[in-house]
Structure formats: C-alpha cells, structure tokens
C-alpha positions as CSV (number, residue, x, y, z in Angstrom):
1,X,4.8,18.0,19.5
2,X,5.8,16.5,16.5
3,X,9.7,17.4,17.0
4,X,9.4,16.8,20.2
5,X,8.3,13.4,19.5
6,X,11.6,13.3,17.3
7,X,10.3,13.3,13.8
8,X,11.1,15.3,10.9
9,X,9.9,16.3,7.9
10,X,12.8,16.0,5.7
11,X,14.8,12.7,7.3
12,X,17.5,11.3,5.9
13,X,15.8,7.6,5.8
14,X,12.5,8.2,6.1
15,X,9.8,10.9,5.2
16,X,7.9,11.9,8.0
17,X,4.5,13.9,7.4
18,X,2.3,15.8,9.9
19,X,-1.9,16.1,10.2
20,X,-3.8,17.7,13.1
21,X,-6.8,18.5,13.4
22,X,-9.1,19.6,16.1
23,X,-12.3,17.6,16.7
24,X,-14.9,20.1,18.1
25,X,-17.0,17.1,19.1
26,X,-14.7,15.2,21.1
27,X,-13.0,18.7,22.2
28,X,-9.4,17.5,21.6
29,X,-6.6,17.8,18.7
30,X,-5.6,15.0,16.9
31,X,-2.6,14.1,14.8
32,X,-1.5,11.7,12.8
33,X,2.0,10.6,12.0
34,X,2.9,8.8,9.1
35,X,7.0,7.9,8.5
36,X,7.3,6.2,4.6
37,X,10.8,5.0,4.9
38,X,13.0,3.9,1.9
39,X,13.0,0.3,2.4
40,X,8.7,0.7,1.3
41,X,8.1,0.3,5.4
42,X,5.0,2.4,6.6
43,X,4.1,3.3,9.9
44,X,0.9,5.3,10.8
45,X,-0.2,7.0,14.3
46,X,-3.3,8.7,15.1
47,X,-2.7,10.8,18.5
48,X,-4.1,13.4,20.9
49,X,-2.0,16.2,20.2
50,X,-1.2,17.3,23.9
51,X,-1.4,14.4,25.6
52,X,0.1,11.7,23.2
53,X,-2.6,9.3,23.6
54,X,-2.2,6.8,21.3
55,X,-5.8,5.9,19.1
56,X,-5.0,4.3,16.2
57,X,-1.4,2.4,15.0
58,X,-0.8,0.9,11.8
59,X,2.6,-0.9,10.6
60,X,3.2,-2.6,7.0
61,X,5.7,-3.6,5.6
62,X,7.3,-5.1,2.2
63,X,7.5,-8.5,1.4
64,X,9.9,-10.4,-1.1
65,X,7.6,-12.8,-2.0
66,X,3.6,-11.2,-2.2
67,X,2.3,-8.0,-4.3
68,X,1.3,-5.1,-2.6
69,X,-2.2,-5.4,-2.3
70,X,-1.9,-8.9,-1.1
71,X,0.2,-8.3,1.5
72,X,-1.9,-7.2,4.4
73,X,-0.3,-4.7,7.5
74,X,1.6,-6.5,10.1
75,X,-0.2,-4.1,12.7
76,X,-3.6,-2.7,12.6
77,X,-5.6,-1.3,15.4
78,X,-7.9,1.4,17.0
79,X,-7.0,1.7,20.9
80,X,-10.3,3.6,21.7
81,X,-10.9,5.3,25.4
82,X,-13.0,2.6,26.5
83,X,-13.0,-0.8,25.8
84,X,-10.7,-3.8,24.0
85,X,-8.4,-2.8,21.2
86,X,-10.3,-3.8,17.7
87,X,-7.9,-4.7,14.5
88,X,-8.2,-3.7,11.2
89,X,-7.0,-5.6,8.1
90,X,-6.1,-3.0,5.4
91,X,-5.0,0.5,4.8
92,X,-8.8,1.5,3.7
93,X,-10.1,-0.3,7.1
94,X,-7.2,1.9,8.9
95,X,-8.6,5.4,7.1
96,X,-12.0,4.7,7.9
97,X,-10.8,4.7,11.8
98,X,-8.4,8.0,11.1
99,X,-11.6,9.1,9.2
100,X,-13.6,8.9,12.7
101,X,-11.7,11.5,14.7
102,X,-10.1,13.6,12.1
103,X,-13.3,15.3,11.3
C-alpha cells in the first residue's frame, strides 16, 4: 500500500519512512507515513492500512524568521470515526494521537 500510494523509501527529495501496525482492539492495521523532505518540510499520516482512511495528518514546515520549537505545525489534526475533527498544536500533541492507535 505504501507504493501504491506512490512513496518511497529512498526519494530523491524527500525521505519517506513506513510504520504499520495492527491494533487487535480496534481489529484494523494502521500505518503511518512520514515524508522529511530536504527543504526541513514534514508531513505525517496516520492510516488504515487497507482502506486508506485517513486518522491523523500533520504538516510543518520551516520558517525564515522563528526557531524550531517556536514554530508550531501549519496542520494538526485527528479525523476520528465519529465526530468533529480535533487539532493538535505540536509534534508531542500529534504522537500522543499516533500513540492511540499504534498500540
């Protein structure tokens, strides 16, 4: 699914890298995607494996002006089955989320 989804692991302007996992309690596989490219841009995905649900989504970026850890992610967000889409503010808030369905 990953390939199909057209990611690699060794890309010419990005690195791409691969998780799954299958959560017995919810009875489906998850992955997540993460792409680092080589401008510093990140881009996170947490997914059903087979049916490409999207759960989670998290995009940061660099910018020119702010340090790192004062720069918060332009997107941040659990998509859950039911219910309203709730934001998160930072990669740790982000993991906690992942965290949820990847064990």
């Amino acid at each position: 699914m990953f390939r199909q989804l057209g990611y690699q692991l060794n890309g010419t302007n990005s690195t791409d890298v691969l998780q799954s996992h299958f959560n017995p309690e919810r009875n489906k596989c998850f992955m997540t995607i993460e792409t680092l490219a080589h401008d510093g841009t990140q881009t996170r995905y947490l997914l059903d494996a087979f049916e490409q649900r999207e759960y989670a989504e998290y995009f940061w970026m660099v910018d020119a002006v702010k340090k790192y850890w004062d720069n918060p992610p332009k997107i941040c967000k659990e998509i859950p089955i039911a219910g309203d889409e709730t934001p998160c503010h930072s990669d740790d808030e982000y993991k906690v989320i992942v965290k949820r369905y990847m064990e």
